[in-house]
N, C-alpha and C positions, 0 to 999 in steps of 0.2 A: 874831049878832055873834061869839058864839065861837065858832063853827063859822069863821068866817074867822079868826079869831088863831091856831084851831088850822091851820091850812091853812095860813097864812103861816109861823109858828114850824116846820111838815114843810118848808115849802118854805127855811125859813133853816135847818133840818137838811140837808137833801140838797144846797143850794147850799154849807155849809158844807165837807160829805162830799166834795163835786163839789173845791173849792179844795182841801184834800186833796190828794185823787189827783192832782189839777193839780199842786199844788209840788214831789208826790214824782216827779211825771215832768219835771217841770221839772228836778231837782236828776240825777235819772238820767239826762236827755239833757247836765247840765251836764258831767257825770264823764265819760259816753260821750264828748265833746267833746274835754273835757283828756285823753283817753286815747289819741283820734285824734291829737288835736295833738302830744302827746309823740311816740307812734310817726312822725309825719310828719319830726319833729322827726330820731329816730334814722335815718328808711329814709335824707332828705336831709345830715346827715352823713356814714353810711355812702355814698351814692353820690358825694359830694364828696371824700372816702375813696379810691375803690375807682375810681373811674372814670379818673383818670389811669395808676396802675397796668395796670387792664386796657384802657385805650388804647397803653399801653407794651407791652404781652406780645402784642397784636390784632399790632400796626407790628413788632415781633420777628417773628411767624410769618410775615407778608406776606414781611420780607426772606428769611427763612430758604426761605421757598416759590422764591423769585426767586434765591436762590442754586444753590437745588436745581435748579432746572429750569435753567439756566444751565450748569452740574456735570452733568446730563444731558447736555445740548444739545451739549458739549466731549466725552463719553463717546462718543454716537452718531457724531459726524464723529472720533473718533480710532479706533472701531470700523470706520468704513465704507474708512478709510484703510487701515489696516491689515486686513481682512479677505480682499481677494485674495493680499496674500504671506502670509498661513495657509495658506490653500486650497493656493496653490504649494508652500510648503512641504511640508502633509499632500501631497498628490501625489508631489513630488519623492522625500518617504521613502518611498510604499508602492511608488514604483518602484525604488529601493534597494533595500528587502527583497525583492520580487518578483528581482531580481537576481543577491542574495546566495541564493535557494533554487534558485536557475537555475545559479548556480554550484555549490552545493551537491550538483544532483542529476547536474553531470556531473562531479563529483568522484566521486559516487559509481559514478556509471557507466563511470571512467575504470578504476577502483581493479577492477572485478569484470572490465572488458578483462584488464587487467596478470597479474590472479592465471589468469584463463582463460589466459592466453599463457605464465606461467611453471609450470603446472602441463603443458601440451603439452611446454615445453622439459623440463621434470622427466621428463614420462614417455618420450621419446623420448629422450632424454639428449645434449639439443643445447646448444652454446653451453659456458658455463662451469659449467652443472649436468651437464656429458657426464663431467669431469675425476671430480666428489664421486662421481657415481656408480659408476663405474669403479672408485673406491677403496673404494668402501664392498662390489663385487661380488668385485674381487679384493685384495684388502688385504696380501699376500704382493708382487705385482707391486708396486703403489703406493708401498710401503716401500721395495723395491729402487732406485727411479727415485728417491726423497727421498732418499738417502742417493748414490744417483752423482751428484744435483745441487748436494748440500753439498761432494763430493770434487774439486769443479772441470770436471766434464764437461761435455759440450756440453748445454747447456739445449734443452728442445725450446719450438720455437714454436708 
């Protein structure tokens, strides 16, 4: 018989042990619980918080998107408008410039004629280079004629 009281009294130890560690998990899932539930507490505030705002700023970008692309959309048909009188234009000037060196190069080409033609009249001493040269070869005669043309003489033609 005391071999069973002793059996009984181990087994009201380790049942007791057993209740124990029961209540300390019990009280550990209880805190675990109010820990969750606070936090549930804060996540659903903060989303009650925060959700209309970022429904606010969501509805902001949608518009700002739909402006944008609208502000595009006006950009590409004011571009497409206007893109052949560019084209016309750059055309129009590079045939200007093309023109002005068309001109340019028969100015130049005019200018190397003239001096060709006035360097023949120079050295042949025609025209009204015949006159300088004459005076510049006899300058005794040349003086005489300048002086009977100041004294009233017959001027030569």
């Amino acid at each position: 018989m005391q071999q069973y009281q002793d059996e009984v009294k181990m087994w009201q130890k380790k049942v007791s042990l057993e209740y124990v560690a029961h209540y300390n998990i019990v009280l550990y899932l209880k805190d675990h619980i109010n820990e969750l539930n606070e936090m549930l507490v804060y996540w659903q505030d903060k989303y009650d918080a925060d959700h209309p705002h970022l429904v606010n700023a969501i509805e902001e970008m949608v518009e700002s998107r739909n402006r944008d692309r609208k502000r595009t959309a006006y950009i590409r048909r004011i571009i497409a408008r206007h893109e052949p009188i560019v084209l016309e234009d750059r055309r129009l000037k590079a045939l200007a410039v093309e023109k002005q060196q068309r001109k340019e190069r028969q100015h130049q080409a005019c200018v190397k004629l003239q001096s060709l033609w006035r360097a023949t009249m120079v050295r042949k001493e025609l025209g009204p280079f015949g006159e300088y040269m004459y005076e510049l070869k006899h300058p005794e005669k040349a003086a005489a004629s300048k002086e009977k043309d100041k004294k009233g003489g017959k001027k030569k033609k």
